[in-house]
C-alpha positions as CSV (number, residue, x, y, z in Angstrom):
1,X,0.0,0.0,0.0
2,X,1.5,3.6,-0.7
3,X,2.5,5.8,2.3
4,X,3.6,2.6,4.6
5,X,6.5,1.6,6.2
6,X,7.7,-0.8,3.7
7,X,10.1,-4.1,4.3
8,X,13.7,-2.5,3.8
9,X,14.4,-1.5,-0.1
10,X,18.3,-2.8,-0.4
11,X,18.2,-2.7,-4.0
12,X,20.8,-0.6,-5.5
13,X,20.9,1.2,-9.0
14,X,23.1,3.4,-10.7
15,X,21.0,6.8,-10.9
16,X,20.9,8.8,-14.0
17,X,19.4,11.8,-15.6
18,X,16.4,10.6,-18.6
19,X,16.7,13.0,-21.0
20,X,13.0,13.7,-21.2
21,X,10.2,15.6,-23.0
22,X,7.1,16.9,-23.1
23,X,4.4,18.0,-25.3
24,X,1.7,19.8,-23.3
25,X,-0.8,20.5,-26.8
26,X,-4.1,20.4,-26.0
27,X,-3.6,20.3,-22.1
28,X,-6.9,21.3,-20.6
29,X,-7.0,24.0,-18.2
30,X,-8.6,21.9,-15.1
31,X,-6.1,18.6,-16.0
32,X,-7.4,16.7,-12.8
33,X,-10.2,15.2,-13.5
34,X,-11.7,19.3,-14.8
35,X,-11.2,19.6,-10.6
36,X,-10.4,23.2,-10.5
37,X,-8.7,22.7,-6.7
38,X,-7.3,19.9,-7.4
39,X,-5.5,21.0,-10.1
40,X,-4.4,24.2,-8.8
41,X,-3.1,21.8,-5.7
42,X,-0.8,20.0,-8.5
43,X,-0.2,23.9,-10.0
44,X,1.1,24.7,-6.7
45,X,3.5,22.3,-6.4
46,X,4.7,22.7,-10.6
47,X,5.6,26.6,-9.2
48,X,7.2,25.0,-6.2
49,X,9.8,22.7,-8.4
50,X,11.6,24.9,-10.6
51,X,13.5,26.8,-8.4
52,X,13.3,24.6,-5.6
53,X,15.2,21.7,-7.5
54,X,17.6,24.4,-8.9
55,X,18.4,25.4,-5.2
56,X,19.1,21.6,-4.4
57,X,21.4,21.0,-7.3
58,X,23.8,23.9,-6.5
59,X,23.5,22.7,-2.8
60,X,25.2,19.5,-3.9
61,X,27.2,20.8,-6.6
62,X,28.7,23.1,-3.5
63,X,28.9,20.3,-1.1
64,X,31.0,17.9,-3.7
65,X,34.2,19.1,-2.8
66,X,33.7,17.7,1.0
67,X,32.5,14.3,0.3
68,X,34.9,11.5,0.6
69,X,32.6,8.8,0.3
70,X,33.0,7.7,-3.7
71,X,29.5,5.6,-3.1
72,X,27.9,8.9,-2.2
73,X,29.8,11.3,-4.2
74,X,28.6,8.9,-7.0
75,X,25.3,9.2,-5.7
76,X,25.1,13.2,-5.7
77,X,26.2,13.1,-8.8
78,X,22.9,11.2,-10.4
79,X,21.1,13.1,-8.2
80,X,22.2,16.0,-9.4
81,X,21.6,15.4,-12.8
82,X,18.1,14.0,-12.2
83,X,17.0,17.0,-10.3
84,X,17.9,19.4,-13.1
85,X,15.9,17.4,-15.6
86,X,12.8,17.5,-13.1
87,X,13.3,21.5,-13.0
88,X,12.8,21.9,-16.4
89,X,10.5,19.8,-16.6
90,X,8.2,21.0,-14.7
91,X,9.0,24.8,-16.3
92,X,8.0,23.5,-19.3
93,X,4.5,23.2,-18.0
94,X,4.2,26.2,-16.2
95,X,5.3,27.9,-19.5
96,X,2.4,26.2,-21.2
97,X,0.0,27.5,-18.8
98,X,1.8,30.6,-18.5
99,X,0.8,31.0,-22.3
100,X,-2.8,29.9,-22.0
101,X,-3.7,32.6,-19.6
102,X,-3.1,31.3,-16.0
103,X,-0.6,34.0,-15.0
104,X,1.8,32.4,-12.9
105,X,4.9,34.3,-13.1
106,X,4.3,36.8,-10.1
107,X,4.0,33.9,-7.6
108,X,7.1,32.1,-9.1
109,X,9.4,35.5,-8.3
110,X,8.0,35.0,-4.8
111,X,9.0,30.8,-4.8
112,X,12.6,32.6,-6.5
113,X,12.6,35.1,-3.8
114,X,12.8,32.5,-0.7
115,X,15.3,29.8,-2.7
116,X,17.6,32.6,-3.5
117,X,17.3,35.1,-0.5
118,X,16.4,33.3,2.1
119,X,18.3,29.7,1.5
120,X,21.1,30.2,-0.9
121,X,24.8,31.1,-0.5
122,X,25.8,33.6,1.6
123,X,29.0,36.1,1.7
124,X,31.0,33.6,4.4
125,X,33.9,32.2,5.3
126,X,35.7,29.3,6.9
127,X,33.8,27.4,9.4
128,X,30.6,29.7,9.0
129,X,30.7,28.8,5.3
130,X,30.7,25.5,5.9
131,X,28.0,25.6,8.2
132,X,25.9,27.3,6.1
133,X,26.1,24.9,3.8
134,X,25.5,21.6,6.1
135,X,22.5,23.5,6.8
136,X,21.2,24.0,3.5
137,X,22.1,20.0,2.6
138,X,19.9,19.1,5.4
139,X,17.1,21.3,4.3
140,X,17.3,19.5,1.3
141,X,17.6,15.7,2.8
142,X,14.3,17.4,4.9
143,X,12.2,18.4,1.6
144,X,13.6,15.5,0.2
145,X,11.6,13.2,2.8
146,X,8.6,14.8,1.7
147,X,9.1,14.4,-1.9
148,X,9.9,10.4,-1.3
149,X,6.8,10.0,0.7
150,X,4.7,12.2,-2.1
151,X,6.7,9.5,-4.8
152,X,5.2,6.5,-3.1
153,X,1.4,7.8,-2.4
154,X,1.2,9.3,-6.5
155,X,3.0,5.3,-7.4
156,X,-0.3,4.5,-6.1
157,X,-2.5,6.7,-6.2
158,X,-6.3,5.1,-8.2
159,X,-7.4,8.5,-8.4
160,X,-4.7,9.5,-10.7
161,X,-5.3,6.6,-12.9
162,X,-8.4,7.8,-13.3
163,X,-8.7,11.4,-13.4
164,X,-5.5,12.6,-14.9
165,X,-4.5,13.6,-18.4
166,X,-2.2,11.2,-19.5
167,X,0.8,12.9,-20.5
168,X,0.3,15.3,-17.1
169,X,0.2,11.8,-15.4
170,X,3.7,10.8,-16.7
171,X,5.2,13.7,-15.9
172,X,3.9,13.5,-12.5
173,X,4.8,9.6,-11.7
174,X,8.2,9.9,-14.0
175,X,9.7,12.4,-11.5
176,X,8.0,11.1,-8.0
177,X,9.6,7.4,-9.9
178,X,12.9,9.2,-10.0
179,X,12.2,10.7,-5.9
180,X,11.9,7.2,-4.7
181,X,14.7,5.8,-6.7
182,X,17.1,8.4,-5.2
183,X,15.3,8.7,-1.7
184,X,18.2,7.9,0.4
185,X,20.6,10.3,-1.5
186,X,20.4,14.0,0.1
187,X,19.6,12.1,3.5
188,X,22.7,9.7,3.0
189,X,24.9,13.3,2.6
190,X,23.8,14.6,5.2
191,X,24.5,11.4,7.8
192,X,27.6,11.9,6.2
193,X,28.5,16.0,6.6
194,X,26.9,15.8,10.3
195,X,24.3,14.0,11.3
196,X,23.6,16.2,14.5
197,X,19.5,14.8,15.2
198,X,18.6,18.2,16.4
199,X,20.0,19.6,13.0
200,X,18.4,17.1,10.9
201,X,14.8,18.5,12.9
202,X,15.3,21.9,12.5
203,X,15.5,21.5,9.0
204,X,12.9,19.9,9.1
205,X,10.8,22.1,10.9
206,X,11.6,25.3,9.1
207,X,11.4,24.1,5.4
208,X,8.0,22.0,6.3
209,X,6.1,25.4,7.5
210,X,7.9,27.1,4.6
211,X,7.1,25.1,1.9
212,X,3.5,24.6,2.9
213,X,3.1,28.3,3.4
214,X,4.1,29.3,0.0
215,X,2.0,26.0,-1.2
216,X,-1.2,27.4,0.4
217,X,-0.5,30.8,-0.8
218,X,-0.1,29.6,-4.7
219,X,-2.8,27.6,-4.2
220,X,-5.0,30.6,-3.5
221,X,-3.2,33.1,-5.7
222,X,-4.2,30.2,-8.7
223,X,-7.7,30.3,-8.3
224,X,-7.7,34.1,-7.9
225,X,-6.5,34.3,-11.6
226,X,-8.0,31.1,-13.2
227,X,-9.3,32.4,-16.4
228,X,-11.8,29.7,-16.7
229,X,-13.1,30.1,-13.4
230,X,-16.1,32.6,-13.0
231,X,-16.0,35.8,-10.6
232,X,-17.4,33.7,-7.6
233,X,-15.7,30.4,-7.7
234,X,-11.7,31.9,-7.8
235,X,-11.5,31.0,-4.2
236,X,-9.7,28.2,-2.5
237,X,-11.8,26.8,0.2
238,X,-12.2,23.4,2.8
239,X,-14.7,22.1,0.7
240,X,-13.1,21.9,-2.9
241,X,-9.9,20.3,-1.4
242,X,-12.3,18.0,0.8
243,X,-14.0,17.2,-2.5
244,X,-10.3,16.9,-3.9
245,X,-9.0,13.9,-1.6
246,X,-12.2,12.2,-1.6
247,X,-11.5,11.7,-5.3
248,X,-8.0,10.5,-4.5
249,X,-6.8,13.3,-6.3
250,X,-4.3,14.9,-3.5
251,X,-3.5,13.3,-0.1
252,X,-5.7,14.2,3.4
253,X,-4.9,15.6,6.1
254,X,-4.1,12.3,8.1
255,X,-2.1,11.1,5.8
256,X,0.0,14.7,5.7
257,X,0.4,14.4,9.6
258,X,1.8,11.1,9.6
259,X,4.0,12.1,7.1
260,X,5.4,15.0,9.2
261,X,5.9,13.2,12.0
262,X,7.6,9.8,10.6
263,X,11.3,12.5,10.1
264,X,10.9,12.6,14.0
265,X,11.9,9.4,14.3
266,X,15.2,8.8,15.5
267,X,15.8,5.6,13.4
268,X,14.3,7.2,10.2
269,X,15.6,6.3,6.9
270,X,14.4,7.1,3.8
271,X,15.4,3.5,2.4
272,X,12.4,2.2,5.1
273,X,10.1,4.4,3.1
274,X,8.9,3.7,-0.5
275,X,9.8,1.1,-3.0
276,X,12.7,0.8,-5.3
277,X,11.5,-2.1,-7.3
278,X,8.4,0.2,-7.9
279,X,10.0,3.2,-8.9
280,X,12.1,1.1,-11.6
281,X,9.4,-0.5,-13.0
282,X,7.7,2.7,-13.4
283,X,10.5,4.0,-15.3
284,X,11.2,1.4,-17.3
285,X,7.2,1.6,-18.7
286,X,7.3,5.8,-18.7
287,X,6.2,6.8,-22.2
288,X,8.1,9.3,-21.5
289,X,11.4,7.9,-20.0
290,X,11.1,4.6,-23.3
291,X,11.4,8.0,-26.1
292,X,14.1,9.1,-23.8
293,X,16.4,6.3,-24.6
């Protein structure tokens, strides 16, 4: 079943970027099932990625020189490579809709705003540089544990099957595919930089509320400008993303909480979590990742 505790995933593979594309003719507007919320829900999350993933590959790229682990350093570098393909991916759609009339482009200088101002670089040196950056890499091995989980519950999520346009559907299980199969990477560099349990919460803590701030915010702002949507409905409310979940279009509440709490653990691992064997199979069926090779 998705979002369980699965029997440990040992399997190993070698990651690697899949040079991927998309053609997003003919998208509809509401590509969820014509669920306005739900849609904007996903939308929220396509405005999240871009710069997010961006943030996490020059994170690594920074943190290469300190690894001296080959395994991980290996690793990082499939990670790396698979997270810039899933930023551009995920631009490419936004640019669609971006071009259909759902303005998204003053939200995403707000997303830019907090990866670049708020969690990038800054001007330091020595042993506050460093720092700095071990705190960023777990930030990422935090978000990261979010993505995983989001990977296993869209693997199997029947409401998807059902309701999604297809080639919105690949994109969506492609990349979360590609967030199992590398689950244990950012954490794995982290364990490896530091380690330091209240660290690894902190993180935690601060990019969760974060994230789902600016999530709920886009959310909102989406409906606000939705083109299709008439004067009285642009408004994101309980109800629609009640009516959302019930579908089995987006996860509920419970299943968010348990989530959040499961990086408390002290014994977490992402490898615990999700299922390798899964993932590749996905990806060896993608229509998407089959033209890629």
């Amino acid at each position: 079943m998705s979002n369980q505790k699965h029997a440990r995933d040992e399997r190993q593979v070698a990651l690697h970027a899949r040079n991927v594309r998309w053609d997003w003719t003919g998208l509809p507007m509401h590509f969820m099932g014509g669920d306005p919320m739900a849609t904007h829900i996903a939308n929220g999350m396509n405005m999240l990625l871009p710069e997010g993933e961006v943030f996490f590959v020059q994170t690594f790229q920074e943190a290469l020189p300190l690894i001296k682990d080959e395994a991980i350093r290996e690793d990082v570098v499939g990670f790396i490579g698979q997270e810039a393909m899933h930023s551009s991916s995920h631009q490419s759609i936004l640019d669609h809709l971006q071009a259909e009339g759902l303005d998204v482009e003053p939200f995403t200088r707000e997303i830019e705003r907090f990866f670049r101002r708020v969690l990038g670089p800054r001007d330091l040196t020595g042993r506050a540089r460093r720092s700095w950056l071990i705190e960023r890499v777990g930030t990422v091995a935090a978000i990261e544990h979010f993505t995983s989980w989001l990977g296993d519950w869209g693997l199997n999520a029947k409401g998807w099957d059902e309701g999604l346009d297809p080639t919105v559907l690949d994109l969506f299980r492609w990349h979360l595919a590609e967030e199992v199969e590398h689950r244990h990477v950012a954490f794995d560099l982290f364990t490896h930089l530091d380690g330091s349990y209240f660290r690894r919460i902190r993180a935690w803590v601060m990019a969760s509320a974060g994230l789902a701030i600016l999530w709920v915010k886009g959310v909102a702002y989406l409906m606000s400008v939705d083109p299709e949507l008439s004067e009285g409905n642009r408004r994101a409310t309980w109800r629609a993303y009640r009516r959302a979940y019930r579908k089995g279009y987006v996860f509920t509440p419970r299943e968010t909480l348990m989530m959040w709490l499961q990086y408390f653990r002290p014994s977490y691992h992402p490898r615990n979590y999700g299922s390798t064997s899964q993932a590749v199979a996905y990806l060896a069926q993608s229509p998407a990742a089959r033209a890629a090779q």
